[in-house]
N, C-alpha and C positions, 0 to 999 in steps of 0.2 A: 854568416855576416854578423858583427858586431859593432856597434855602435859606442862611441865613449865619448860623453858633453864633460866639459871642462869651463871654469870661467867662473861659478857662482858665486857669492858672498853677501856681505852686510854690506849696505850702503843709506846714505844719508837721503831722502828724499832731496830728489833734481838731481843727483849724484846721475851718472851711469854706470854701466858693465857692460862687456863683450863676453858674450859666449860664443862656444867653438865644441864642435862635434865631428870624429873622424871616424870612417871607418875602416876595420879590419879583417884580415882572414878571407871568405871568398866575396871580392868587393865588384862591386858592375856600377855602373851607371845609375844613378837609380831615376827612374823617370822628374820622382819629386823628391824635395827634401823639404821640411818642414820644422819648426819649435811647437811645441806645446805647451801647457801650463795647467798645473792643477792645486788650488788653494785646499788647506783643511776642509773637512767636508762640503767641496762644490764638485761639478763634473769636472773632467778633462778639457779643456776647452783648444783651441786652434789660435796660435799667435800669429805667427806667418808662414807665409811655406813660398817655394823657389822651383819650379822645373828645372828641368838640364838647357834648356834653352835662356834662362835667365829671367822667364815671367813672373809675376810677385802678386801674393795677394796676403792682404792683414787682415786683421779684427779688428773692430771695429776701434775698440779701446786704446790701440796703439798705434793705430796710423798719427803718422807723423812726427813720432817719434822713437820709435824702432826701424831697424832697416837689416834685412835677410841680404848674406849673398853666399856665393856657394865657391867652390873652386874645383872644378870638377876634374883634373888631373892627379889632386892630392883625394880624392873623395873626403873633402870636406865641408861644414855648411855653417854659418858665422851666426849671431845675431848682435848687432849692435843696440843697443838698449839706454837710450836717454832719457832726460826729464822724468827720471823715475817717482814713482808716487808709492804709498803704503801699498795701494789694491793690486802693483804688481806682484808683490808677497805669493809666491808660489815653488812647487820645485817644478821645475823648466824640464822637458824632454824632448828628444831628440830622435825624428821619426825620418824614415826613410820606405819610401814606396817604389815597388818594383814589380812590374809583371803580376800584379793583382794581390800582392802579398806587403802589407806592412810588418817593418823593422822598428824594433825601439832602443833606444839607448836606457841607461841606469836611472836618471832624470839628477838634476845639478839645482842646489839650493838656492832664491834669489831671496834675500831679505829687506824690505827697503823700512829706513824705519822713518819715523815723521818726528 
């Protein structure tokens, strides 16, 4: 299975983006799908993530102003991204969980400048 995020770029604070992550090759359901983010020297951190059933859960940091959904026929997973700020500055990855085994995507650039 492979994973590919699309969507990244520069943007102006309060600006948004949409990201989008599909997958390929041998593709299933995956129970979860999730974004990530990871700034120059911080950890990896969990942005939002989506079941196949449609449940959601964020970080703290972006509630309410991002918003995960998935489309689980195309096996694909969104993240819409507003009211963007400098400290979302990361490159975004694109995780998919299946039967006890995580999947990642390449990770896609967000820049937001101020």
């Amino acid at each position: 299975v492979q994973l590919q995020a699309s969507g990244g770029g520069l943007v102006q604070a309060g600006g948004s983006l949409r990201l989008s992550c599909g997958a390929s090759g041998r593709t299933f359901n995956f129970n979860w799908m999730a974004w990530y983010r990871q700034a120059p020297g911080k950890q990896r951190d969990m942005v939002a993530m989506i079941s196949n059933v449609g449940s959601t859960i964020y970080g703290d940091s972006v509630k309410g102003r991002f918003a995960i959904s998935r489309d689980n026929p195309r096996n694909m997973v969104h993240l819409q991204m507003n009211s963007l700020k400098p400290e979302d500055t990361a490159v975004y990855y694109c995780n998919g969980f299946h039967a006890g085994k995580n999947y990642w995507g390449q990770g896609t650039q967000v820049t937001v400048s101020s």
